[in-house]
Structure formats: C-alpha cells, structure tokens
C-alpha positions in Angstrom: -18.4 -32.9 -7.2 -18.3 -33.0 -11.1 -15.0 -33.3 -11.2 -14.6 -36.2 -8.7 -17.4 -38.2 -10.4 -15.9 -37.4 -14.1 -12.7 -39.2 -12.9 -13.8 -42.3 -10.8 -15.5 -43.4 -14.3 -11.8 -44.3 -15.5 -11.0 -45.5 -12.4 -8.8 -48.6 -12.5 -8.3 -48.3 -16.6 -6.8 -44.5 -16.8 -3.0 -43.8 -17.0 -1.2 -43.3 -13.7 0.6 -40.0 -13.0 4.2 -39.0 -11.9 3.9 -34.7 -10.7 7.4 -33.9 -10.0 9.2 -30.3 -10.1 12.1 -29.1 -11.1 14.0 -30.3 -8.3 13.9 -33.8 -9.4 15.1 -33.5 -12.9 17.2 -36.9 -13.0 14.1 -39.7 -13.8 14.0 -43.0 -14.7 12.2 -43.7 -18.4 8.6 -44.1 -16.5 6.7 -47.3 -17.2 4.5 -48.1 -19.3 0.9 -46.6 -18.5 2.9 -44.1 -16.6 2.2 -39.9 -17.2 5.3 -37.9 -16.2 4.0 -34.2 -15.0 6.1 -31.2 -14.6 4.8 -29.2 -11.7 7.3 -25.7 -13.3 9.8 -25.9 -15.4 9.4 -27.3 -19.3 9.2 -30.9 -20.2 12.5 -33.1 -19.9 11.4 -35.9 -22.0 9.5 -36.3 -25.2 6.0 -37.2 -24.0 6.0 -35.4 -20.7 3.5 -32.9 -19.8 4.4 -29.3 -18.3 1.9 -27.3 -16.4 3.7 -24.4 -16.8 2.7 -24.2 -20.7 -0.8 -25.1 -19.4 -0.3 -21.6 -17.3 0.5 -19.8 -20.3 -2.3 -21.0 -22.4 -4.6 -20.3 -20.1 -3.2 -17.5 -18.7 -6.0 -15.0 -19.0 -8.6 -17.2 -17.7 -6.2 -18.1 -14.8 -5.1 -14.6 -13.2 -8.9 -14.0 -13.4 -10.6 -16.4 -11.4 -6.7 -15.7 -9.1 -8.1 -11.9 -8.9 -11.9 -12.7 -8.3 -10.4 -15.4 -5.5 -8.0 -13.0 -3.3 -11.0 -10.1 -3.3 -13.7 -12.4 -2.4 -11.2 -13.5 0.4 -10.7 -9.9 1.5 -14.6 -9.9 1.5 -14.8 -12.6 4.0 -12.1 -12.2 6.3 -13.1 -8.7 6.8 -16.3 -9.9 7.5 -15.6 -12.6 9.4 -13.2 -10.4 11.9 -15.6 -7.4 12.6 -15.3 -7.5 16.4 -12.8 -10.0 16.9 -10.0 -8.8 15.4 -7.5 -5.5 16.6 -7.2 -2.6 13.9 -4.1 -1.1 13.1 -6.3 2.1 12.8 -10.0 2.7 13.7 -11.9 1.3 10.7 -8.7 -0.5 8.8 -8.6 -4.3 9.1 -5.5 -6.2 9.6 -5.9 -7.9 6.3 -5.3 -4.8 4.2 -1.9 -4.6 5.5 -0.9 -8.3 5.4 0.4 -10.6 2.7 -2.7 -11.8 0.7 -3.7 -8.6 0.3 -0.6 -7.2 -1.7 -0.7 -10.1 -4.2 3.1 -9.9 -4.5 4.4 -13.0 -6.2 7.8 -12.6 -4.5 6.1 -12.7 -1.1 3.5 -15.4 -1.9 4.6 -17.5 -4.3 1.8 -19.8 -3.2 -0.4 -17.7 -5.5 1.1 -19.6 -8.7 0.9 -22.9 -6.7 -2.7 -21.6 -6.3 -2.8 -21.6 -10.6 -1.0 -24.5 -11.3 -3.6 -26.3 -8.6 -6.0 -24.8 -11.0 -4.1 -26.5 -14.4 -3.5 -29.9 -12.4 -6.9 -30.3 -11.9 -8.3 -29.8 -15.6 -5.4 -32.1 -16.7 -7.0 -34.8 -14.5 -10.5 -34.6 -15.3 -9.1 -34.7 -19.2 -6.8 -37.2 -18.5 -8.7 -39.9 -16.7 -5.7 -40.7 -14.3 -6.7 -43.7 -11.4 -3.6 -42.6 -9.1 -1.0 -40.1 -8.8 2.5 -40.5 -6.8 3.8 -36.8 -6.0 7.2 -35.5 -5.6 7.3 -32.1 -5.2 9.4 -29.8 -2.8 7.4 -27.3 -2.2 5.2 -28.1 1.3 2.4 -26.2 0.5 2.2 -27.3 -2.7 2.6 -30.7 -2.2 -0.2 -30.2 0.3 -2.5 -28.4 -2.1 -1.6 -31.0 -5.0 -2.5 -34.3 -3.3 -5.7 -32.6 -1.8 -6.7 -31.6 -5.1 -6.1 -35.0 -6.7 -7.8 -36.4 -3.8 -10.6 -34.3 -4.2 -11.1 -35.8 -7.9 -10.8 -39.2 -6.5 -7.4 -40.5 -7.5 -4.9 -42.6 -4.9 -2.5 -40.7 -3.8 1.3 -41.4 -3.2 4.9 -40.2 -2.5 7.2 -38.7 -0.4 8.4 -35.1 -0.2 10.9 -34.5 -3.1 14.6 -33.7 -2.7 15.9 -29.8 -2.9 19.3 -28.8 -1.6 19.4 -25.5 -0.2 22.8 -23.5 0.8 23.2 -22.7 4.0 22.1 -18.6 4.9 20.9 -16.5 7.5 17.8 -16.0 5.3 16.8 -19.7 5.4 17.0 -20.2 8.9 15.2 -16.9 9.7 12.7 -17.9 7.6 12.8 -21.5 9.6 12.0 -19.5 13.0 8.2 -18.7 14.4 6.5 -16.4 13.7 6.9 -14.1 16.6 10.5 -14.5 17.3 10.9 -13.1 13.4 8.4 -10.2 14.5 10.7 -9.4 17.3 14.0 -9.4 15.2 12.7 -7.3 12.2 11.6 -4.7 15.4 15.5 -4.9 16.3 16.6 -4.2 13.5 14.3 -1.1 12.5 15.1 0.1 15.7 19.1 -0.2 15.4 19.1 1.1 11.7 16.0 3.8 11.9 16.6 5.2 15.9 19.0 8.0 14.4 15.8 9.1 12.8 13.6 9.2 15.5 12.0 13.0 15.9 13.7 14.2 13.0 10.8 16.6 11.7 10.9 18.4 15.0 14.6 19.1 15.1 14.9 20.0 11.4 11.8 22.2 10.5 10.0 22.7 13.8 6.8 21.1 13.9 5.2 19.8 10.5 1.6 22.1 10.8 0.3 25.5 10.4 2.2 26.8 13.6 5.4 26.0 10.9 4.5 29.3 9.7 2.5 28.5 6.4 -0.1 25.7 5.5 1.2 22.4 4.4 1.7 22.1 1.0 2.2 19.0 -1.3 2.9 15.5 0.2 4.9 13.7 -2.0 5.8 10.0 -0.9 8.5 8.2 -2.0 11.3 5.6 -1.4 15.2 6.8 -0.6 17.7 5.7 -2.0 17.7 5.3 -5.1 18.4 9.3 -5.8 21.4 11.1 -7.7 24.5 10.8 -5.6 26.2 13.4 -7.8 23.4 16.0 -6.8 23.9 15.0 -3.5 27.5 15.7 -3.2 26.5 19.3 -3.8 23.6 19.2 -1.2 20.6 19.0 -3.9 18.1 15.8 -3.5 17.1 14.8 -6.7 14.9 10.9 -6.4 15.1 9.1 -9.8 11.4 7.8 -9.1 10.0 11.7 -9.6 13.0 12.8 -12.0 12.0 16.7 -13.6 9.2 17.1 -11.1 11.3 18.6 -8.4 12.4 21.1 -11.2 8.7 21.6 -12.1 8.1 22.3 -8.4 10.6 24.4 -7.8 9.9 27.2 -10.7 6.4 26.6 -9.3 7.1 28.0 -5.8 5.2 25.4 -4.5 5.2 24.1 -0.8 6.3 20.6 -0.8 7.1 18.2 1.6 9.0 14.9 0.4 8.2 12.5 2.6 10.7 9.4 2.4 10.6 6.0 3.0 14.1 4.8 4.0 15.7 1.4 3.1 19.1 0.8 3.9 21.3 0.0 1.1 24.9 0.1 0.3 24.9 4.3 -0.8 23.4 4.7 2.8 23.4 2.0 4.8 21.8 3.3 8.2 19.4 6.0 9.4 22.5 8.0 10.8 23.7 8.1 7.5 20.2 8.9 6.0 20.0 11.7 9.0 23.3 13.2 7.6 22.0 13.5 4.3 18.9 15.2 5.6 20.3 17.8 7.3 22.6 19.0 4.0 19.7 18.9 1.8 17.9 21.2 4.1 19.9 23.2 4.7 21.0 23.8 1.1 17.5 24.5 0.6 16.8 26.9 3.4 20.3 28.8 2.5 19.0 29.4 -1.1 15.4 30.3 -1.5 13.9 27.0 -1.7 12.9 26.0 2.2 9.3 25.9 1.1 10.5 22.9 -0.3 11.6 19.8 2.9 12.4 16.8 3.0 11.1 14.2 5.7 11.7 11.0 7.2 8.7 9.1 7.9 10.4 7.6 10.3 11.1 10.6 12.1 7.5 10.5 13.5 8.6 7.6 15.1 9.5 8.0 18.8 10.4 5.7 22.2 6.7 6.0 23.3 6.0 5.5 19.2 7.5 1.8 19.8 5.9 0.8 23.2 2.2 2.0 21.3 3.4 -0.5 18.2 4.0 -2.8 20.5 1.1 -2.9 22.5 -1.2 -3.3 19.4 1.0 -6.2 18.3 0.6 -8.1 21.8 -3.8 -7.4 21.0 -3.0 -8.6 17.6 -0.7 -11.5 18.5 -3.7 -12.6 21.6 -6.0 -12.7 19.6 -5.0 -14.8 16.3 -5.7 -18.0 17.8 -9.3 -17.2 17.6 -9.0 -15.7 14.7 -7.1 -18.2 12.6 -9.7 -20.7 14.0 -12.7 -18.8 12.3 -10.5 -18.0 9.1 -9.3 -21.4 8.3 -13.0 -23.2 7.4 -13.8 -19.7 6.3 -10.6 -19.5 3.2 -10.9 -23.1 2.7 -14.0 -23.4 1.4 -13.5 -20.8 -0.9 -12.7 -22.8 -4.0 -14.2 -26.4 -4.8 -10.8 -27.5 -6.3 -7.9 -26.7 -4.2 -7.8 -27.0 -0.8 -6.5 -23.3 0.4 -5.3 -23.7 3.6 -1.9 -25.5 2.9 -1.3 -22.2 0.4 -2.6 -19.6 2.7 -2.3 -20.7 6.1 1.0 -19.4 7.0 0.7 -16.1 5.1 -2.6 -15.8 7.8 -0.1 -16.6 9.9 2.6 -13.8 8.6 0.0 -11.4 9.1 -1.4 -11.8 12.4 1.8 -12.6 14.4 5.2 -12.4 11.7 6.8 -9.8 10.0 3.9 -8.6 8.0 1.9 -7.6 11.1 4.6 -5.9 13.0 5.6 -4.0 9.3 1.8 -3.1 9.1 1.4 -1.8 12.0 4.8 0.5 12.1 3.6 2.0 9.2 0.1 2.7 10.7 1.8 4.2 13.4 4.1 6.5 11.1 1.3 7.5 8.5 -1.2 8.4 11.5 1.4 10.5 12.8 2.3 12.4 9.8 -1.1 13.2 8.7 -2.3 14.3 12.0 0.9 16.5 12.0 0.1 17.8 8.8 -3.4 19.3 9.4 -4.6 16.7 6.5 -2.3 18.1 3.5 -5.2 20.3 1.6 -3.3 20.4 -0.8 -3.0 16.3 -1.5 -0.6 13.6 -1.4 1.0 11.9 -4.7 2.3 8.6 -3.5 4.5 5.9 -5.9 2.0 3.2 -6.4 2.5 -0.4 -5.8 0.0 -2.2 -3.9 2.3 -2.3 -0.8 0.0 -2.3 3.0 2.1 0.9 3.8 0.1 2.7 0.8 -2.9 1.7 2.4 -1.9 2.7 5.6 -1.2 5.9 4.3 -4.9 6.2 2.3 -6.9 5.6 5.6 -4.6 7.6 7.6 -4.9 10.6 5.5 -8.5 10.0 4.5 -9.3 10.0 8.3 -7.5 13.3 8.6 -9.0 15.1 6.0 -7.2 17.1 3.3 -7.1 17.0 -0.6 -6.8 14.6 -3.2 -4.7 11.0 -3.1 -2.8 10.3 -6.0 -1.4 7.2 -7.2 1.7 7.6 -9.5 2.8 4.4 -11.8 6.2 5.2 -12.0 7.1 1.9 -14.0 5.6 -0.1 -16.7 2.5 -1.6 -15.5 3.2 -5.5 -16.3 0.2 -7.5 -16.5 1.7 -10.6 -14.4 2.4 -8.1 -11.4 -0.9 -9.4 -9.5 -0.5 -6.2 -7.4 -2.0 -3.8 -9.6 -5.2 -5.5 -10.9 -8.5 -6.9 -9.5 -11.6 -9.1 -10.4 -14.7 -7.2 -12.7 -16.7 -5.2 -10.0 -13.8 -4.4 -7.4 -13.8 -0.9 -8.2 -17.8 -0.8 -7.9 -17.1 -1.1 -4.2 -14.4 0.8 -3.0 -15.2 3.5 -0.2 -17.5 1.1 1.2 -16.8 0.6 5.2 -14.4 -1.9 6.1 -13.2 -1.9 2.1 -9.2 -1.6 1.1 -8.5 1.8 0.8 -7.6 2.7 -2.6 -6.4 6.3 -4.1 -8.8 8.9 -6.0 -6.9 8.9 -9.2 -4.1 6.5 -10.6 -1.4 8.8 -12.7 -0.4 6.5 -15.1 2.5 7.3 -17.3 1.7 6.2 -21.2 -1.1 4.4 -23.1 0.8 1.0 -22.4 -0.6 1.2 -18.5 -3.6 3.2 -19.5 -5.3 0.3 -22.0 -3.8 -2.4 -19.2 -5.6 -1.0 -16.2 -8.7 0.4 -17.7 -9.1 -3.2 -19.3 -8.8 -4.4 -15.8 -12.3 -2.7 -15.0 -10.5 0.8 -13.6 -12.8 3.4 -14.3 -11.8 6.1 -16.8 -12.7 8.4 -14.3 -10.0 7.7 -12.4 -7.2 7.1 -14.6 -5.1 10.9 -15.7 -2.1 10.8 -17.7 1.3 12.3 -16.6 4.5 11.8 -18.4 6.7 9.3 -17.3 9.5 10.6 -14.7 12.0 8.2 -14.6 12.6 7.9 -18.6 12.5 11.6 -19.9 16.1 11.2 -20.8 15.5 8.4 -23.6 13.9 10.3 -26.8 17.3 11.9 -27.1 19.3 8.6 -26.3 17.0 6.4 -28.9 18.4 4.7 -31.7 16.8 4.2 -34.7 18.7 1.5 -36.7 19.3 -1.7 -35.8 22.7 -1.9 -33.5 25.6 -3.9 -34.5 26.9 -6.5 -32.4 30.0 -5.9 -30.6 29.6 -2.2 -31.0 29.4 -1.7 -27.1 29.6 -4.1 -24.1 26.7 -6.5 -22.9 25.2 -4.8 -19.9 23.4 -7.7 -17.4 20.8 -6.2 -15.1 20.6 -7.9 -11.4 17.0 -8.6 -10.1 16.1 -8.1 -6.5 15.9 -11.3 -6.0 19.2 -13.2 -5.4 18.3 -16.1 -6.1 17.2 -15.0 -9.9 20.2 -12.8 -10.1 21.9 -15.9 -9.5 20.8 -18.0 -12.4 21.7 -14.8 -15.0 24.9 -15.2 -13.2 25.3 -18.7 -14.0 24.0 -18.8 -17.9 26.9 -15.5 -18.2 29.2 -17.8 -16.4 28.2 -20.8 -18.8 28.0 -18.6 -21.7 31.5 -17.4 -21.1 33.5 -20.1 -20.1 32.0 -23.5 -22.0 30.3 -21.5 -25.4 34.0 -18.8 -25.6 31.7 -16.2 -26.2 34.1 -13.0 -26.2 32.3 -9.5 -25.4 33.4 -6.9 -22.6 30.5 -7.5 -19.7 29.3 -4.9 -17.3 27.3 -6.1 -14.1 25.0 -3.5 -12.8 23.4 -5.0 -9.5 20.4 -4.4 -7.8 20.3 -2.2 -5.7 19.0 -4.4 -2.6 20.9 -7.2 -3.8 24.5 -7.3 -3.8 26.6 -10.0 -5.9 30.2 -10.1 -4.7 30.0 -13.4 -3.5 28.4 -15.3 -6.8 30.7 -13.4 -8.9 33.5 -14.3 -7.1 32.0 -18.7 -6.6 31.3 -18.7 -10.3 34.5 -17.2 -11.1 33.3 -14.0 -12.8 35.6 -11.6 -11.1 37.6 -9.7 -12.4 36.6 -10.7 -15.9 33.5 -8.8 -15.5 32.7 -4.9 -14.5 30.6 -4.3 -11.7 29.1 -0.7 -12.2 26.4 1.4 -10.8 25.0 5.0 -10.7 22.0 5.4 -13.5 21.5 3.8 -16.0 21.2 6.9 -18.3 24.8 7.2 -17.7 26.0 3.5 -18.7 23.6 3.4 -21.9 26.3 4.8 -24.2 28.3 2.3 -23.3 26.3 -0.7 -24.1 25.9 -2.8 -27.1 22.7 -4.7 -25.5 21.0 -6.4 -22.3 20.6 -9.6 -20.8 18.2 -9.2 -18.1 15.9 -10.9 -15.8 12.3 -12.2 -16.4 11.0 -9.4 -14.5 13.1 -6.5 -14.7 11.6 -3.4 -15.6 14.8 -1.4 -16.6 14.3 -3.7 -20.1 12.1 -1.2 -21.3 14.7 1.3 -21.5 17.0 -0.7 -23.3 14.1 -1.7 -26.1 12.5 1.7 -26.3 16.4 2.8 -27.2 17.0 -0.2 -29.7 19.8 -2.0 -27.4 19.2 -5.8 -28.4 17.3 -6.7 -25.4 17.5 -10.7 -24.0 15.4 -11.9 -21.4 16.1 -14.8 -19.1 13.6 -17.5 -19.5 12.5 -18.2 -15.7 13.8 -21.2 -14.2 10.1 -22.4 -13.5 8.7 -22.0 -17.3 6.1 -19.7 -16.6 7.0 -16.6 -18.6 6.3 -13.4 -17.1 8.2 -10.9 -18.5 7.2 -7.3 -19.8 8.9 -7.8 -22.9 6.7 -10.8 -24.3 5.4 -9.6 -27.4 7.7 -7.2 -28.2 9.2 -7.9 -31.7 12.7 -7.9 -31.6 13.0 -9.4 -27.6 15.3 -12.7 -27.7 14.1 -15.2 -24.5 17.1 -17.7 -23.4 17.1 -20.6 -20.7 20.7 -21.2 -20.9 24.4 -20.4 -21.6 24.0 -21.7 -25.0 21.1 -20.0 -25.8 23.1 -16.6 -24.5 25.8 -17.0 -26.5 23.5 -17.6 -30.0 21.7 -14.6 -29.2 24.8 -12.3 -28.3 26.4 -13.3 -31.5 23.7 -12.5 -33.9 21.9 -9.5 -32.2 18.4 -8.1 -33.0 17.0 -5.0 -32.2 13.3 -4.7 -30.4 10.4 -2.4 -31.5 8.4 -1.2 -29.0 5.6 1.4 -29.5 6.6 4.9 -29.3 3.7 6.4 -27.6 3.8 3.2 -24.7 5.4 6.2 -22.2 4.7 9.7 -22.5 7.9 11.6 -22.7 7.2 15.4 -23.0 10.5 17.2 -21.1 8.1 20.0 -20.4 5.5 17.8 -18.7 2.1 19.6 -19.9 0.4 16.4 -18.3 2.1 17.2 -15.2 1.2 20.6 -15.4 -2.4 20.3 -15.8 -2.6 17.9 -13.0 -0.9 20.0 -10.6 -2.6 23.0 -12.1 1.0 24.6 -12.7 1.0 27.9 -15.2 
C-alpha cells in the first residue's frame, strides 16, 4: 500500500504518537519526540493536534467518500445475500431496513469513527510517526484506529482508555445479546401497542372499497406531537402537517391519517392512544368530516400478526451465521484504510438478529397490511421523510400494491450533517433497479434552503416540488425585525433527544448560573422523548428553572433568546424570528449544527462562554426565502391539485 510504504521511510526517526479522547483529559506534559492526538474533542495543550478540526476542514471531502462507502456497501451486501438471506417482503432485502442503511449518526455513531479513521490516517502518512500508543474508549474505535495505524506500518500500543459511565437500564440493555434485546423490544410493543390491535376494523369497518367509497389520501405521520388544546375538543390537529388538515378539509377530500404511535408522557400507552382515536372519530363522523379517519398502523397488527413476525425473525435469526460469515470479508475489504469490521460488525449484527431486525420486520408486517387493505391508495401516500427502514417498508409495500404517487415531505430543515438524507454522485441513476432501496417519486421540500442542499447532492430536479413549510406558517407574523435587547424576555433552553446532550446544556446552565451569577428568568422546554426531572433536580436546577411545554409558537413571546443543542432543529425558528440564538458546541468538537454560517449564531463550550454570550446578546440573520411560508399554501395546492 502507498500509504504503508510512505511511512516505513521515517521509520525509526519520526515522532511517536499519543491518540487519546476526551475521556482521558488529565495528561502528563508528553515527552520529548512525543505527538499528543485528540481523537474528538479540541486540543488541551498548546501543540496538540485535534482530529476533530481535521473533520471540519475536510468536511466536504469526508461525508463524500462516507456516502459513496455506505451505498457501495448496500451494493454488495445485497448482492452478496440474493438467496441466502430471508426478505422482510418479497423483493426487499434485510439491509434496507437495518442500521447501515439509515445513516443515522445517533444509531451508528461508528460512521464518524469511520471519518476520523479517515483524518488519522492522512495525519500519519504527513506526519512520519514510527509508533503510536492508543487510549481511546470507544471499542470499535480503538479497534479501527490501531488497524489503521497498523496498516501504515507503525508499532502499535496501549490499553483501553478509562470512561465512567452511571449506572442505567439503557447501559445494561445495551450490554445484553442481541436476541435477548430483540425479544424485550417485542414485549414491550406488545404491552404498550396490544390496546391497538384491530383498531381499523372496529372503528371504520374495513379500510377498502367495501368501506363504501375508494380510498382516498394516505398521509403518514408520527403521534404525538399534535395540539393537546384541539384535542380536548375532539379535533386532531399533528404539528408535523400544521394548515394541511384545514386545506383538506375545505377540500372534501378522503383522507386517511395513518399514525405511527410512540409513547410519550401526553400519551403514554396504546390504550391511551386508542382513547384518543375513538373521540377524534367520532367528532369527525358527528360533523360532516368522516371522509376524513384517523388510523393506527398498529391496528393492522393482530395475535396471528405476531406469530407471522415471529416466524420470519427465527428464518432471519438461523440464517445470520451464514450470512455474517460471507459479509464480513465482503464489508472489510471495502476501504484500503480502515479496517470496517470493528465499526460495522455489530450494526450487521443489530440487523440480522437485534432490535433493528425485529423493528424492520414489524413494520413490514404493518405497511403490507395496510396497503393490501387499502386497494393500493390511487390516490397516493405523502409520508414525513427521514430515511427511517419503516419508510422503506412502506415504499415497497405500497409500490407492490399498486396505487398513486409516493411523496416524501421534509418537514424540517434539511441539515447537511444529517447523513440520512444524502447519497454518493450516481445513487439516484439507479433507483427502481431490482433489489435497490426503495425511494419515493417526489421529495416535497419546504424552501430553497433544502432545495439547493439536495439537488446539490445529485437529486434530480425532476423529483424535487416545493410546498410550503407546515410546521412554521406561524412565524412571518411572530418575526422581529430589530435586533432584541437582552433581558427583555427569559432564556428559553431547548432539550435534545438525546439525554445525554441534554445533559451537558444542563450542566453549562447549571455552571453558567451558579459559578458565572448570571441572573435571567430560564424556561426548560424538554424533548419530548426525553424527560429531565432527574438532572434538573442532581444539578440543582429545580425550582430555579421553569420546565414548560406545549408549542413553541406559544412560548415565543415570552422569550428573550435560545440556548440550544448542536442539533436541534427548533433553532431555526428562534433565528428566522430574531431571538439571539446560542448553540452548544458538541462535546466531541465536530460542529454539526444547522446554524453554522448564520451571521448572528453565538457557539459556546462552557458555562463561561454562556454567560458572555447571554450578557451581550446578538441577533441572527437568516435568509428570508430559506422556508416558504405562504398561509394559503398555493404550493400545496398545486401539488394536491386543490381549486
């Protein structure tokens, strides 16, 4: 190999190297002829090299060769399983429903060890280094590190590095095999999702032209997160499609909302979700609007549902040994570099026998179900995009079955870190082949910021069409135009859905508080999926903080400005309306957030940092035209050919 030769000419004269993480942030001054490394994080020391700065120099170039990777993988596996391997549905491969697949960061974080792999391995063929002693946490990483510097011909040393974790259920579910988790997730959709078993049926009669009319719309979309006031008087209203049920509605148009239920604290169980059901259809059915119903996809879900699930999962499970045996010389020969296996080996694993194959293959089960019961849906499906496997279960279910057009709907900003929604030059050049990962006919996308990001990804025109965007109509008449003046309102911090970055907002408020005496009225507006009573309560926040929720369109008069995390979307809306806007620098260096390059957008690491930026505020400037925001959504209309 290049690389391997290019090194072993310094060999015995270069600097040695010291690749630690962030874990390990207590070093001695290295010796002389000693390199310190951070893996993430930024540098510590004067002198000390950080890959994460690497990542963002080089970002581009990086995600790109990341894309053309994953869907050469895809390629391959596919490939590789033709015959060997159990579909979920006739003609859909296991892959497209597992974790490589969906590219999601939060999933398989082993996709940035996969880049800073990348970044190590240029710094050592600029470098010179003779050996390398690694401390790192991470075991894939470490794994993927020392075969890279291997592979380059340095001597390799060191033990695993130090990280203290807290106690959780989480951890030590993670902790168990494969299987055993496959089982328990099964448990647990079954205790929180039985209530909803059959629910079509019983509430509408069946869900095809025997209903008395042909199937109309399919829209598909996530519950909760819908207006609990609406709901108290029986009307649903989701904040992901905000005026298009009005638009609908004075339409006349036959709808069926089909909804994806997570549990969270508004409804925390499918008896709950069943309750709700049944008031929204019947307020609907009691005044003129039954053409309009509302559907559980888990209600195509029955007893004989579960032992069918099951039975693919026990073909699925038998046969990943031989699978996993073809796949792993297969993926690890993919790159020159990096050895792959140590980064992708268990996410194989997730998705032949864990939770992401017993996920995929409910969902193939539900989305078969509903399109067969639907005739097809001539009349199309508009789905909230993502990159999730259910979507794809959903395309080749409904494909298979015939019907109208599949729409994807961005119903955020499109950030260009979220791996998810792009792919290498070329991919789109294949889709429909046999075998390929399904993909929809047309993407709505919801402003010219998403429309330049993905058709500069290689999406053709052709299949982009612009709608207005839902979920923010409200903010033209909310928008400031001069700058805000600090202290005029209270600082509104945004939870993530991860805990673990909620956390670390929690602690730079905490530090910014206590140690810096910064003195502002703080309102904590949690995720969601991720609730904080017990940090708020260990860091001592409570009760000198506010814990609200309900929509944010309510709370914005209110607020003076945001500190949010790295990748939180709802940022936007605070620096399309003006509201100082700070972002948390991640904890691993590697910024990722929406708002980079938007004038205006403060970034802090620490309590410090918070306090500076709370006491002399500064107001973003973000294009105007980014979203489309026409109330009377002409985009809409013309897409659903509305008059």
């Amino acid at each position: 190999m290049e690389g391997r030769g290019e090194v072993r000419e310094h060999g015995g004269v270069g600097p040695s190297m010291l690749l630690v993480d962030r874990y390990q942030p207590s070093l001695e001054p290295p010796h002389r002829g000693v390199q310190v490394v951070r893996w993430d994080g930024l540098s510590g020391r004067e002198g000390e090299i950080a890959l994460s700065l690497r990542l963002e120099r080089d970002d581009a170039r990086l995600r790109q060769r990341l894309y053309e990777l994953i869907d050469r993988m895809g390629e391959s596996v596919v490939a590789a399983c033709a015959g060997i391997a159990p579909e979920p549905l006739d003609g859909l491969s296991f892959w497209w429903l597992g974790v490589v697949a969906e590219k999601d960061i939060h999933q398989l974080p082993q996709l940035e060890e996969l880049m800073r792999c990348w970044a190590l391995a240029e710094l050592v063929r600029e470098g010179g280094y003779r050996d390398v002693e690694i401390r790192l946490s991470s075991p894939s990483a470490r794994a993927a590190a020392r075969g890279v510097c291997e592979r380059l011909g340095l001597t390799v040393r060191g033990a695993a590095g130090r990280r203290w974790r807290r106690l959780s259920l989480r951890a030590g579910f993670d902790r168990l095999p494969h299987t055993l988790r496959a089982l328990i997730f099964l448990g647990r959709y079954l205790w929180r999702r039985r209530a909803l078993f059959g629910y079509p049926t019983a509430a509408d009669g069946a869900l095809d032209a025997q209903a008395g009319e042909k199937c109309g719309l399919g829209v598909v979309g996530y519950f909760p997160n819908f207006d609990p006031g609406a709901a108290a008087d029986g009307v649903f209203r989701s904040r992901y499609w905000g005026g298009l049920h009005e638009l609908l509605e004075g339409a006349a148009r036959p709808v069926d909302w089909l909804l994806l239920f997570s549990p969270s604290a508004q409804c925390p169980d499918g008896a709950a979700f069943r309750a709700l059901l049944d008031r929204f259809n019947l307020r609907r059915a009691g005044d003129g609007r039954g053409r309009q119903r509302l559907v559980p996809l888990d209600g195509f879900m029955s007893w004989g549902g579960v032992v069918a699930v099951l039975a693919r999962y026990l073909r699925l499970w038998r046969s990943a040994g031989t699978i996993r045996r073809r796949l792993r010389p297969l993926i690890a020969g993919l790159d020159r570099e990096v050895p792959l296996w140590p980064l992708f080996g268990d996410a194989v694993g997730r998705s032949l026998r864990g939770v992401a194959a017993m996920h995929g293959l409910i969902a193939a089960h539900l989305f078969a179900r509903m399109a067969s019961a639907r005739g097809g849906g001539e009349a199309g499906y508009l789905y909230l995009r993502e990159n999730q496997p259910w979507e794809r279960a959903m395309l080749h279910a409904c494909r298979r079955a015939g019907g109208g057009e599949l729409i994807g709907v961005v119903h955020s900003k499109v950030r260009r870190h979220d791996y998810r929604q792009f792919n290498a030059p070329g991919y789109w050049d294949g889709v429909g082949r046999p075998g390929g990962c399904p993909e929809p006919d047309r993407i709505a996308v919801n402003g010219r910021g998403a429309r330049q990001l993905l058709a500069a990804a290689g999406v053709p025109e052709g299949r982009l069409v612009d709608v207005e965007a839902l979920r923010y109509l409200y903010l033209p008449a909310l928008k400031r135009t001069s700058r805000h003046p600090g202290g005029a309102g209270s600082l509104l911090v945004l939870g993530e859905i991860s805990a673990a970055a909620t956390e670390e907002l929690l602690e730079m408020l905490a530090e910014a508080l206590a140690r810096f005496r910064l003195e502002i009225g703080v309102m904590v507006k949690p995720h969601p999926f991720c609730p904080l009573d017990e940090p708020l309560a260990r860091l001592g926040l409570v009760p000198s903080v506010e814990v609200v929720g309900g929509a944010l369109e309510a709370l914005w008069p209110r607020v003076g400005m945001v500190f949010c995390g790295n990748t939180t979307a709802a940022a936007l809306e605070s620096a399309y309306l003006g509201l100082p806007t700070i972002v948390a620098r991640p904890v691993d260096g590697f910024n990722v957030s929406s708002m980079l390059g938007v004038p205006g957008v403060r970034f802090v690491g620490d309590g410090r940092e918070l306090a500076e930026a709370v006491r002399d505020p500064e107001s973003p400037r973000l294009d105007p035209d980014f979203f489309f925001l026409d109330r009377d959504l002409p985009r809409w209309k013309r897409l659903l050919d509305i008059h």
